[in-house]
C-alpha positions as CSV (number, residue, x, y, z in Angstrom):
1,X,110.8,57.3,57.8
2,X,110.7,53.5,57.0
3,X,108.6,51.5,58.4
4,X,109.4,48.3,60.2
5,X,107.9,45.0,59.1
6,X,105.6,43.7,61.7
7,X,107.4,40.0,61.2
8,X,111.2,42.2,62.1
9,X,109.2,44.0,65.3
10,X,107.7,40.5,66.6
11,X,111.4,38.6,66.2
12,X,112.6,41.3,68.0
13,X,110.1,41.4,70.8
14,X,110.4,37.3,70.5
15,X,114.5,38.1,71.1
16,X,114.0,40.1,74.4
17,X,111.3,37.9,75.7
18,X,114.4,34.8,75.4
19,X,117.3,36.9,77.5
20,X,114.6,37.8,79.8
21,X,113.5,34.3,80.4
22,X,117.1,33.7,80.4
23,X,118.5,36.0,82.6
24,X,115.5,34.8,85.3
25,X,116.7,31.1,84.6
26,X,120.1,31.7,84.9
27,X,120.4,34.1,88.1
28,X,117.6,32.0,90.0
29,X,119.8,29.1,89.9
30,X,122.5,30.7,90.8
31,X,120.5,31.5,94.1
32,X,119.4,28.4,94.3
33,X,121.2,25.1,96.3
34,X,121.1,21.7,94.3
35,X,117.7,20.3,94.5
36,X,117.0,16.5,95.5
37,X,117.4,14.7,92.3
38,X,120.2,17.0,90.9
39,X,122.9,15.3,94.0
40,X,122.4,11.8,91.9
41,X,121.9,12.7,88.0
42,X,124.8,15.4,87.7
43,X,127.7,13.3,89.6
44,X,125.9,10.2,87.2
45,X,126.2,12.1,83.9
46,X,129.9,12.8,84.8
47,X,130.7,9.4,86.0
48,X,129.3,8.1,82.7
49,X,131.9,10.7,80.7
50,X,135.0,9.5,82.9
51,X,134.3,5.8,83.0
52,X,131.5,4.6,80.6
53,X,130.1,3.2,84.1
54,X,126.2,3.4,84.4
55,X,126.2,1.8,88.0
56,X,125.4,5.6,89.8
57,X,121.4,6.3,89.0
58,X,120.1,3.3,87.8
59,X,116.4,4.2,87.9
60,X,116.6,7.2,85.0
61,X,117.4,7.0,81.7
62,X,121.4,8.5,80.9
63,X,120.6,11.2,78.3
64,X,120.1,13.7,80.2
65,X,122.3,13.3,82.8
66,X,125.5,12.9,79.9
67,X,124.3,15.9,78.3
68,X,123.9,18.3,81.5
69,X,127.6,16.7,82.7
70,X,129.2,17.4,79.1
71,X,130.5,21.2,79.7
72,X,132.0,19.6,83.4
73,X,134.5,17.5,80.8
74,X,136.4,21.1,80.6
75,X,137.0,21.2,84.4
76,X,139.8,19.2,86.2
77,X,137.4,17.6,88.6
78,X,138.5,15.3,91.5
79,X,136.7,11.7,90.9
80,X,137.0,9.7,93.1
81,X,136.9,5.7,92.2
82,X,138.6,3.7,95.3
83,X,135.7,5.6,97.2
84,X,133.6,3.4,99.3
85,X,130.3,4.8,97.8
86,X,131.7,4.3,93.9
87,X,132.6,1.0,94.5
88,X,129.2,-0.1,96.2
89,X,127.5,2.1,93.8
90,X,126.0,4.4,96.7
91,X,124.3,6.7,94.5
92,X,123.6,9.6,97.0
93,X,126.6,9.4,99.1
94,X,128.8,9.0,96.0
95,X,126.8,12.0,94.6
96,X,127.2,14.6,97.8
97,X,130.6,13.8,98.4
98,X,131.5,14.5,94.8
99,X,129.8,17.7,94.8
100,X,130.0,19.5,98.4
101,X,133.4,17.7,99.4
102,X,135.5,17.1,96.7
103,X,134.8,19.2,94.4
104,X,132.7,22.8,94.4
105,X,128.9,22.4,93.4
106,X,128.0,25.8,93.0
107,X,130.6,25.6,89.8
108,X,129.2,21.9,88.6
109,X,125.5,23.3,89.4
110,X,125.4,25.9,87.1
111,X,127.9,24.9,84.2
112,X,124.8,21.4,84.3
113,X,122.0,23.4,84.3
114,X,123.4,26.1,81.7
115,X,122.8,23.0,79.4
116,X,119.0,22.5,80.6
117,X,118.5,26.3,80.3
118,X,119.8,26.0,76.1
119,X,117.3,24.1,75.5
120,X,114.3,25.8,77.2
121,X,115.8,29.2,74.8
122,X,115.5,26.5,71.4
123,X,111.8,25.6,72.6
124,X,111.1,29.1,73.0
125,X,111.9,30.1,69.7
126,X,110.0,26.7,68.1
127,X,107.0,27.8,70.0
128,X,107.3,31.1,68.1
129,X,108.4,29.4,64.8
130,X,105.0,26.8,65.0
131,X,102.9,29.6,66.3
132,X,103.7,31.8,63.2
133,X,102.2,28.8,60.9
134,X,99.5,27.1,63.3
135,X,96.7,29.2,61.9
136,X,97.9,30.2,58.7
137,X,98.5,28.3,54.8
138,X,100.7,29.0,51.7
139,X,104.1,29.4,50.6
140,X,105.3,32.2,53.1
141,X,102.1,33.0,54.5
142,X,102.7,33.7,58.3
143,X,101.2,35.3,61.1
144,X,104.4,37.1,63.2
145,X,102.5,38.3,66.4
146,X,100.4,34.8,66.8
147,X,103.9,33.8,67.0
148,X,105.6,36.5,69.4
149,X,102.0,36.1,72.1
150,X,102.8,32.5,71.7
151,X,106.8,32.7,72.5
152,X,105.7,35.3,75.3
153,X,103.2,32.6,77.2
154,X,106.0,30.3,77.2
155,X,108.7,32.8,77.9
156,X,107.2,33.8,81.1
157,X,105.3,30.6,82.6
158,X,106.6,30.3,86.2
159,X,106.7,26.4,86.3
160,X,109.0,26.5,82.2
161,X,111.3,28.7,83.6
162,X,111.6,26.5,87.4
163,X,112.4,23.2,85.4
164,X,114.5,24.6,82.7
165,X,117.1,25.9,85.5
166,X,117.4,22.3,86.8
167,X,118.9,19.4,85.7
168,X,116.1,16.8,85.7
169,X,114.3,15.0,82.9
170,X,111.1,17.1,82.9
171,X,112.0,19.6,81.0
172,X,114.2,17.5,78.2
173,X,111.1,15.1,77.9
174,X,108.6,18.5,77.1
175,X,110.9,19.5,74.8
176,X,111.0,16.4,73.2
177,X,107.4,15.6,72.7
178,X,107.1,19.8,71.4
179,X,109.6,19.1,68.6
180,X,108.3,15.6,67.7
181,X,104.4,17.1,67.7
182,X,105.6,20.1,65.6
183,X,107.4,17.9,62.8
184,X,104.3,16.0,62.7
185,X,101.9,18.5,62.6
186,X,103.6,19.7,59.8
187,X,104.0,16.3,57.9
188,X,99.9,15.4,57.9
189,X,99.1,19.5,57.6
190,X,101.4,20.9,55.1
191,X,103.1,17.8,53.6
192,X,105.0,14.8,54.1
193,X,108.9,16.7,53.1
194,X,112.3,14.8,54.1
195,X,113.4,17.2,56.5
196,X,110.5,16.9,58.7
197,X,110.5,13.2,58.3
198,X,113.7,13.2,59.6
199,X,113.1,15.5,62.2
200,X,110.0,13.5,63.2
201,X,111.8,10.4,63.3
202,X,114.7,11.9,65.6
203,X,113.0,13.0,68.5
204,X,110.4,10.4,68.2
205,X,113.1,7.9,68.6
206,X,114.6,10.2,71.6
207,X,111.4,10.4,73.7
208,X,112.0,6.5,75.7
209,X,115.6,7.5,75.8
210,X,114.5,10.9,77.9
211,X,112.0,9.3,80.3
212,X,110.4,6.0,79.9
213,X,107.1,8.0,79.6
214,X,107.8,8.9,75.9
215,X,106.6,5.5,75.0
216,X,103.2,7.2,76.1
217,X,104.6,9.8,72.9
218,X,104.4,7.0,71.2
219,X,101.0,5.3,71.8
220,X,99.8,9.1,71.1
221,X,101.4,10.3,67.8
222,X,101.2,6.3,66.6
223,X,97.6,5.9,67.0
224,X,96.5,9.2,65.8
225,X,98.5,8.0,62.7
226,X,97.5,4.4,62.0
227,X,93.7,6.5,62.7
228,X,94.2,8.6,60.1
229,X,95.5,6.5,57.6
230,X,93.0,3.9,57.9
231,X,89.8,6.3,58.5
232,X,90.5,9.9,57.6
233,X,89.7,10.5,53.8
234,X,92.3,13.4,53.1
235,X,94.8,12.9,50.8
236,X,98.6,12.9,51.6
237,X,101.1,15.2,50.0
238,X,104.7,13.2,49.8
239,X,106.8,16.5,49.0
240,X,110.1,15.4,47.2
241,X,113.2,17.5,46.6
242,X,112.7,19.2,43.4
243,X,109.2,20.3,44.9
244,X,107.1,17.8,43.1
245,X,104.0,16.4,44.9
246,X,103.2,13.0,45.2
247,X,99.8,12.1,46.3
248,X,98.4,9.4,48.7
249,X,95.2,9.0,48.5
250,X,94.2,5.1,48.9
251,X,94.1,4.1,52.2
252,X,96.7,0.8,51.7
253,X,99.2,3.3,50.8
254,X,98.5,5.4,53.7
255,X,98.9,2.9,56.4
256,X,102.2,1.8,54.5
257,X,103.3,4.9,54.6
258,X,102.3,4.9,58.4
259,X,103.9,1.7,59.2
260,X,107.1,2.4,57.2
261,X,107.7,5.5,59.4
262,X,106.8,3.9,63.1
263,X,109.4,0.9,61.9
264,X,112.1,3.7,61.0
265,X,110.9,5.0,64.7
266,X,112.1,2.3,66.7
267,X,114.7,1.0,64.5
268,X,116.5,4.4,65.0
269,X,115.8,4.2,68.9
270,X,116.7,0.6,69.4
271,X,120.1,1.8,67.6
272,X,120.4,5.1,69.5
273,X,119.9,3.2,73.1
274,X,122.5,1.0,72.2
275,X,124.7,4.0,71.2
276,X,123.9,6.2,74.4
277,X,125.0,2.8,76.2
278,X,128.3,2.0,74.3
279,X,126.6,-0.9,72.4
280,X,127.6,-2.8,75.8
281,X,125.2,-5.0,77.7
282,X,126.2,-4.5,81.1
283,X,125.8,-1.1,82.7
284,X,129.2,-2.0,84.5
285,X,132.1,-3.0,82.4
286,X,133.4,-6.5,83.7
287,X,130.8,-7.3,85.8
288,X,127.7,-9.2,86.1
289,X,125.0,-6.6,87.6
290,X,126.1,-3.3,88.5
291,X,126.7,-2.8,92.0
292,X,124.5,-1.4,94.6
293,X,121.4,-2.3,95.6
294,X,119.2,-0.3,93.4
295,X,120.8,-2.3,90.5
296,X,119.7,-5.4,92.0
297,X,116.6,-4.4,93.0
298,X,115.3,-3.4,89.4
299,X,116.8,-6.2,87.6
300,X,114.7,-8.4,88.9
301,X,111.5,-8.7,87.0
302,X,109.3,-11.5,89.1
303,X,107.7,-8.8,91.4
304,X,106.5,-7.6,88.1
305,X,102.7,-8.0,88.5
306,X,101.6,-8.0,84.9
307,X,102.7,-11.9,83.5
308,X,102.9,-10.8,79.9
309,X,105.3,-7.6,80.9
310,X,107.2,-9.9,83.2
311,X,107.8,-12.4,80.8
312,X,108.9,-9.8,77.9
313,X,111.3,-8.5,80.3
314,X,113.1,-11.7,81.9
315,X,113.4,-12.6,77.7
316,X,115.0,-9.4,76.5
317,X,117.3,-9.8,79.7
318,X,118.1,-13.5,78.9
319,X,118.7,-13.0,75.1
320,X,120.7,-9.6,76.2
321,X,118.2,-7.9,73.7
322,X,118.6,-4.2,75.0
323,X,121.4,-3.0,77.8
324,X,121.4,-3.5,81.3
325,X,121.2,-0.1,82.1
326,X,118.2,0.4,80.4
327,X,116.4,-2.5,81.7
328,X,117.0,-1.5,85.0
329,X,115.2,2.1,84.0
330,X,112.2,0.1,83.2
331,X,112.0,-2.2,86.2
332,X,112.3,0.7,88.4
333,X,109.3,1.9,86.2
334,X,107.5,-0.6,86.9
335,X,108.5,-1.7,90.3
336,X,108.5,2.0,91.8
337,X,105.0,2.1,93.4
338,X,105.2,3.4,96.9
339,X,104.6,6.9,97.0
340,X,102.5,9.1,99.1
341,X,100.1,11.5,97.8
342,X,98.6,14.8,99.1
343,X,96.4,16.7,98.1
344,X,94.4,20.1,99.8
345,X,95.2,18.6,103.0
346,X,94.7,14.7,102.4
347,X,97.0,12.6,102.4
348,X,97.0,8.5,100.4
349,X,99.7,6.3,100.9
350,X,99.0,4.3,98.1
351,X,97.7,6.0,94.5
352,X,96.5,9.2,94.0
353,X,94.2,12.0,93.3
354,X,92.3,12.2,89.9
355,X,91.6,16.0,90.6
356,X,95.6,16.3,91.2
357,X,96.8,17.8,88.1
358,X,93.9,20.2,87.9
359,X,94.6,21.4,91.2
360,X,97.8,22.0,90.2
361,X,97.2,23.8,87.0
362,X,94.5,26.0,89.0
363,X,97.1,27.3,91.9
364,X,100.2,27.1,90.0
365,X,99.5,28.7,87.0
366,X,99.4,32.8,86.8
367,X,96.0,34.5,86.6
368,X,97.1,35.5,82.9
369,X,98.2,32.7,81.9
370,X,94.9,30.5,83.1
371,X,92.7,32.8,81.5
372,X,94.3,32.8,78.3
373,X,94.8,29.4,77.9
374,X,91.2,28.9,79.3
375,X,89.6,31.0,77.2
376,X,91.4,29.1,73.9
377,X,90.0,26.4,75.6
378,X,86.6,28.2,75.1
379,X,87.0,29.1,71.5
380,X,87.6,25.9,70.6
381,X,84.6,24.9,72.2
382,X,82.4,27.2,70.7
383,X,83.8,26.9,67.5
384,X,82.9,22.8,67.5
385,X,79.5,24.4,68.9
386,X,79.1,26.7,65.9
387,X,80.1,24.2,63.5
388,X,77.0,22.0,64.5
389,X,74.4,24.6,64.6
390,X,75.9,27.0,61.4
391,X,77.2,25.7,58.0
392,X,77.1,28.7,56.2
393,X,79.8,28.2,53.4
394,X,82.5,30.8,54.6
395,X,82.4,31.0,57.7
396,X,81.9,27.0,58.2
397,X,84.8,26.1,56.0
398,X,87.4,29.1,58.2
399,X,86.2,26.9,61.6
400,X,86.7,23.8,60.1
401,X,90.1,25.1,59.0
402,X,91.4,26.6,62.2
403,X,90.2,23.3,64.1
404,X,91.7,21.1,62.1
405,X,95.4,22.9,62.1
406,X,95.1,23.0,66.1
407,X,93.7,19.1,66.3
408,X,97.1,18.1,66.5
409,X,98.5,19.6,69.8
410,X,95.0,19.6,71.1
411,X,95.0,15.6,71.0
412,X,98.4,15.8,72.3
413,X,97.5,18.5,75.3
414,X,94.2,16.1,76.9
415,X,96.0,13.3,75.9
416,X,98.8,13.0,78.2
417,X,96.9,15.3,80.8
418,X,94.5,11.8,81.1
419,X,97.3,9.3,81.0
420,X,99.4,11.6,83.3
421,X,95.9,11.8,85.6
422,X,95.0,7.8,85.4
423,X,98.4,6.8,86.6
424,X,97.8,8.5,89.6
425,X,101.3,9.2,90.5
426,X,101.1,12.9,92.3
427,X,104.8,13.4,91.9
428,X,104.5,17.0,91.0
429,X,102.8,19.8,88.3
430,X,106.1,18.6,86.6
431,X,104.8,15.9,85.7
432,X,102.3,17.7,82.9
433,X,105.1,19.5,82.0
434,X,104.5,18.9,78.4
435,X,101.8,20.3,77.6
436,X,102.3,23.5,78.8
437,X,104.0,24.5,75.4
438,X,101.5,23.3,73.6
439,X,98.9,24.8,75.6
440,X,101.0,28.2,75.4
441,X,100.6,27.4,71.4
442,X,97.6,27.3,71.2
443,X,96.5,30.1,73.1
444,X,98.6,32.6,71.7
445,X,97.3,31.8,68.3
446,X,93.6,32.0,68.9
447,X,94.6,35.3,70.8
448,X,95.6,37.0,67.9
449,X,92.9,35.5,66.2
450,X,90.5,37.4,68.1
451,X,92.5,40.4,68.5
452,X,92.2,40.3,64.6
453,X,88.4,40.9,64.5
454,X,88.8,44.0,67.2
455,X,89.0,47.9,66.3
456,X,92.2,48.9,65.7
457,X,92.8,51.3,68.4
458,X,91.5,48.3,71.0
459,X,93.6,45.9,69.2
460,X,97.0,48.2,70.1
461,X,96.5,48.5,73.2
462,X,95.7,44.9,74.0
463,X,99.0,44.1,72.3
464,X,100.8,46.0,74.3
465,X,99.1,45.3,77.5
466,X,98.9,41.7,77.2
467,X,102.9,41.2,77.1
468,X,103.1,43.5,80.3
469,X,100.8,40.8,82.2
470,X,102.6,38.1,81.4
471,X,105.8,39.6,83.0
472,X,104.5,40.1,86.6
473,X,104.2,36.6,87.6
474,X,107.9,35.5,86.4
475,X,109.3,39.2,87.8
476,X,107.3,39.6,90.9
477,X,107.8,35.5,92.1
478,X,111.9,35.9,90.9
479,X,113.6,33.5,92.3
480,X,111.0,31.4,94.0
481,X,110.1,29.8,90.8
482,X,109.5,26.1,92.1
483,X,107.5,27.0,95.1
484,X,105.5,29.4,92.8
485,X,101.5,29.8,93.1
486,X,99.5,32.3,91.9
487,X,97.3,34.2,94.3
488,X,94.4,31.7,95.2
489,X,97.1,31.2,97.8
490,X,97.0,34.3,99.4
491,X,99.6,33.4,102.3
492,X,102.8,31.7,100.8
493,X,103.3,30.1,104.5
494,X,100.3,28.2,104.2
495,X,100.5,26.8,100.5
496,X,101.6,23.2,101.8
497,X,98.5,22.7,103.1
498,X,97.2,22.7,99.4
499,X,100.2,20.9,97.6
500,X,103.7,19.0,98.7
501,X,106.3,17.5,97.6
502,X,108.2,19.1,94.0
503,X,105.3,21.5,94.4
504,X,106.7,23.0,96.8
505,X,110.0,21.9,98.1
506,X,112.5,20.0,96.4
507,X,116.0,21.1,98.7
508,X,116.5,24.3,96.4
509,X,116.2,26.8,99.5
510,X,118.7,25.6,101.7
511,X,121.6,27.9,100.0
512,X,119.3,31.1,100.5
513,X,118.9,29.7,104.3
514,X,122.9,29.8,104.7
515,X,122.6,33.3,103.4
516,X,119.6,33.9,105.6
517,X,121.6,33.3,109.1
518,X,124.8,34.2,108.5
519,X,122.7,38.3,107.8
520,X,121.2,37.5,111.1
521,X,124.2,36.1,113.2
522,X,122.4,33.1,114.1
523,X,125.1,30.1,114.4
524,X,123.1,27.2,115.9
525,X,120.0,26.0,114.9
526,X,117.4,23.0,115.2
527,X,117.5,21.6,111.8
528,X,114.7,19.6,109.9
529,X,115.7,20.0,106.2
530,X,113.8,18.0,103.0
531,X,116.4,18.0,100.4
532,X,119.8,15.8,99.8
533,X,122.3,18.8,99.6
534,X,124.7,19.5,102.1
535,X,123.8,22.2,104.6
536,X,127.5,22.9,106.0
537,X,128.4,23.9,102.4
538,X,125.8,26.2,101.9
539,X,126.3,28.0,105.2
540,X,124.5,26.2,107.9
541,X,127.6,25.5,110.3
542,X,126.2,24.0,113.4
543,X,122.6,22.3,113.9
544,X,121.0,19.9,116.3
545,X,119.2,17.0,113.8
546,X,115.8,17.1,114.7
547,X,115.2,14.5,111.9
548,X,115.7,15.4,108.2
549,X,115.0,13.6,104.8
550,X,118.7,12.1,104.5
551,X,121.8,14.4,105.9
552,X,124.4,12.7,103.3
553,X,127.4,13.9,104.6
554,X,126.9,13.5,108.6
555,X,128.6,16.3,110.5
556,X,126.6,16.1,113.8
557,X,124.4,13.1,115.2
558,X,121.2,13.6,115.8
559,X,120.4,14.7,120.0
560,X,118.5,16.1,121.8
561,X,116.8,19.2,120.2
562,X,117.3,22.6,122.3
563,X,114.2,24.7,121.6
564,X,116.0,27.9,123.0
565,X,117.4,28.2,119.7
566,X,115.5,29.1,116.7
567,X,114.1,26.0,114.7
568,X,114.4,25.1,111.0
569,X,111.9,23.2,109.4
570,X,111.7,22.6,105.2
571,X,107.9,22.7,104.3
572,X,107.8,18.9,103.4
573,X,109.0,17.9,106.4
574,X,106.3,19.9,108.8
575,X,104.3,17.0,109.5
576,X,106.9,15.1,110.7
577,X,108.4,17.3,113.4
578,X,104.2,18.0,114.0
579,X,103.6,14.9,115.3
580,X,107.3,15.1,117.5
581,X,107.9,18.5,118.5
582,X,103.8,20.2,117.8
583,X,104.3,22.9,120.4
584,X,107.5,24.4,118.3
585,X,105.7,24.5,114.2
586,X,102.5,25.6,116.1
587,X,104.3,29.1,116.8
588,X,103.9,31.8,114.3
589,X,107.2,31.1,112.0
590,X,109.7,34.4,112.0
591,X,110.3,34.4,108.1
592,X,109.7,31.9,105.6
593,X,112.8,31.1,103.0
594,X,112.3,31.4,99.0
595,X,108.3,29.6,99.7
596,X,109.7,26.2,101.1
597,X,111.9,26.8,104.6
598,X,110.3,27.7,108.0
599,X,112.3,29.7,110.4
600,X,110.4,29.2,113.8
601,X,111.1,31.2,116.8
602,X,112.9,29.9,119.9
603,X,110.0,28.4,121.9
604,X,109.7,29.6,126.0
605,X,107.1,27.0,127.8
């Protein structure tokens, strides 16, 4: 019998890994209600399609939001433009009227985030593509199952497959940064070819037009470039079509070299923002500012604190130097300051919490997954370590060459988890979404690479055990990806105590809570929901408003609250109804909805 390649069984195992990650992608959004953001970037993107309009969602960048709304061009959707909330530019109302009222959003919903979803499979495989080569060299030379562990970290990290079911920009922005560090990585390691120059050049220039953030891309890759043609003594290989290597070894011809590819950077994003924006100024044809008061608000620069930033801006927007729509992405940037942080029970009103992010990665990543990526941590450690103390020939030069193939995404992983951490904006884990690819990377690569030194017989069954781990987290948590933490939380109905806000609860429980009363007959309820979705769409037909985070489309005002029925309460939105109504969210809740929805008992003084 013929024996099958180990690179044909690891693309195989690589294959299954995708439809599962897939399959739990696609069938927990269907379970899941639009989330907060998703009620103002899908009705945006589609708006944009229909009308080239940018007045809906001024504060985000429209990439993401046209690609997400491009299937929805197939469906004969009902848009409404003499409504009230289109013509003032009313974002939210425009947005939940347009989904729950006019139109059906479970149908929008999933045909959006189908196109989120396509590009979390793409990354997948690019993860297993770079981790075949991160630890290898030569013409063909690759190392399939470094690849496959790699693909399978990724494939099965709770928080990848949360993001990639939603249409919001965290996701598009990691894969951005993954697929410009990759064409990078393989331009200073294995050669300076056209493909990945062009490559690098693309999604370099698409980072700012993803999330303003991707100019943090830049001052990353840029840096370590202009460092490494000025200081680093290693020669460059320019690798031209007919395979013949040109070498650049002075250091002037370097940091030409350097400079001639950040100048093809931004000339191709300045061109590609005007293009995303119909090479018009104004986000709103035939008029001045685009209405609405968010539009307003973040084209004006003078609360701009910085005098050298303020005075950049007010130029480019006097000399009409980039469009409207875009400008207003950066003022709200820059202007967007007032959000409340909380942290393991405290709470700031203004900043943050250095420690955030690696509280985050502590409860929300899976056991597996933390140790894995901990221990690469580890290795690389004690390979620096070892390098210092040993320089015996061999072994010194196979270090050196392992660390200097993984310096790339290691830069890029600490990084942006320290310019993430100094801004001090807690929005989320999401927010660090980008490295976890890159952290998936490298610890399936130096995974294998220890597994390569073990007995054979060990090495097996580690091979096969290891991919079995990594599915219990992304089975066992199915669907309750975004209020997902591992079990240092040992009671899901206390987790807000450690974390808030997209942590926990962003809205996406409120179509399981339809579901939830209409099994258990209950028809009236008092309602506290976090979230911008409408509850009488998803099932929720009668409520007393006990005071929620914005019910868009008002069906019932907000009375007197009749504790004899039982009481909802979304986990953001518990210290709120604390401080109004304690003696109800002090009871022991009856169930708890998908990690983020409280259903409390009636309460008998």
């Amino acid at each position: 019998m013929k024996r099958i390649p180990i690179g044909t069984i690891s693309l195989i195992l690589c294959a299954v890994f995708s439809l599962v990650f897939f399959y739990l992608c696609f069938y927990s959004a269907n379970q899941k209600s639009i989330t907060n953001d998703e009620v103002a970037h899908i009705p945006a993107g589609y708006m944009i399609w229909k009308t080239g309009d940018f007045r809906l969602n001024p504060e985000h960048p429209s990439l993401v939001k046209i690609w997400a709304a491009l299937p929805l061009l197939g469906f004969h959707l009902y848009t409404p433009l003499k409504d009230i909330d289109w013509i003032t530019g009313n974002e939210w109302h425009f947005g939940a009227y347009f989904l729950f009222q006019y139109n059906d959003a479970d149908l929008i919903g999933m045909w959006s985030r189908i196109q989120i979803m396509i590009l979390g499979i793409i990354l997948g495989w690019i993860v297993y593509f770079w981790g075949r080569s991160l630890f290898v060299s030569g013409e063909g030379v690759t190392a399939p199952f470094a690849g496959f562990f790699c693909a399978a970290l990724y494939f099965t990290e709770p928080n990848l497959i949360a993001h990639s079911s939603l249409v919001t920009y965290d996701f598009a922005f990691a894969f951005v940064v993954f697929c410009a560090a990759w064409f990078y990585w393989g331009m200073m390691v294995e050669g300076y070819a056209i493909k990945r120059m062009i490559g690098f050049i693309i999604f370099m220039s698409l980072a700012p037009l993803v999330k303003v953030v991707g100019f943090f891309l830049w001052v990353l890759i840029f840096a370590h470039l202009l460092f490494q043609a000025a200081v680093s003594r290693r020669k460059w290989k320019i690798i031209r079509r007919n395979k013949k290597v040109e070498i650049l070894d002075s250091r002037m011809r370097k940091l030409i070299c350097s400079l001639a590819l950040i100048v093809l950077c931004g000339v191709t994003s300045y061109v590609g923002l005007w293009m995303i924006y119909g090479f018009r100024y104004h986000a709103s044809p035939g008029m001045e500012t685009p209405p609405g008061d968010q539009g307003k608000k973040y084209l004006n620069f003078e609360p701009v604190e910085n005098p050298c930033i303020r005075g950049l801006l007010q130029f480019i927007q006097k000399q009409r130097l980039a469009p409207q729509g875009y400008l207003a992405v950066t003022g709200h940037a820059l202007l967007e300051k007032d959000r409340t942080a909380f942290l393991m029970g405290r709470s700031k009103m203004v900043g943050g919490f250095y420690a955030y992010f690696l509280a985050t990665i502590l409860l929300k990543t899976p056991f597996i997954h933390l140790i894995l990526i901990g221990g690469s941590f580890l290795w690389i450690l004690w390979a620096k370590i070892n390098l210092r103390r040993n320089r015996k020939a061999k072994r010194y030069q196979r270090l050196m060459f392992y660390l200097n193939r993984a310096s790339i995404p290691l830069y890029l992983i600490i990084g942006f988890f320290v310019i993430i951490t100094l801004s001090q904006v807690n929005l989320g884990h999401r927010l660090i979404l980008m490295i976890i690819p890159l952290e998936c990377l490298m610890a399936g690569n130096i995974l294998e690479l220890i597994l390569g030194k073990t007995e054979k017989r060990m090495r097996n069954a580690i091979q096969v055990a290891i991919p079995l781990f990594l599915l219990i987290a992304p089975l066992f948590s199915f669907p309750d990806y975004i209020s997902y933490f591992n079990p240092l939380v040992k009671d899901k109905k206390t987790a807000f105590r450690y974390l808030k806000d997209s942590n926990v609860d962003w809205g996406q429980d409120i179509k399981p809570l339809g579901k939830y009363l209409a099994k258990k007959g209950i028809r009236k309820v008092n309602l506290s929901l976090f979230g911008t979705a409408d509850p009488y769409y998803y099932g929720v037909k009668q409520w007393n408003d006990l005071g929620s985070f914005v019910i868009l489309i008002p069906r019932y005002k907000k009375g007197e609250p009749d504790f004899t029925l039982p009481t909802v309460v979304s986990s953001n939105m518990l210290p709120y109804i604390y401080k109004r109504n304690p003696q109800v969210v002090s009871q022991k809740p009856l169930d708890l909805i998908g990690g983020s929805i409280y259903i409390f008992p009636p309460y008998m003084p």
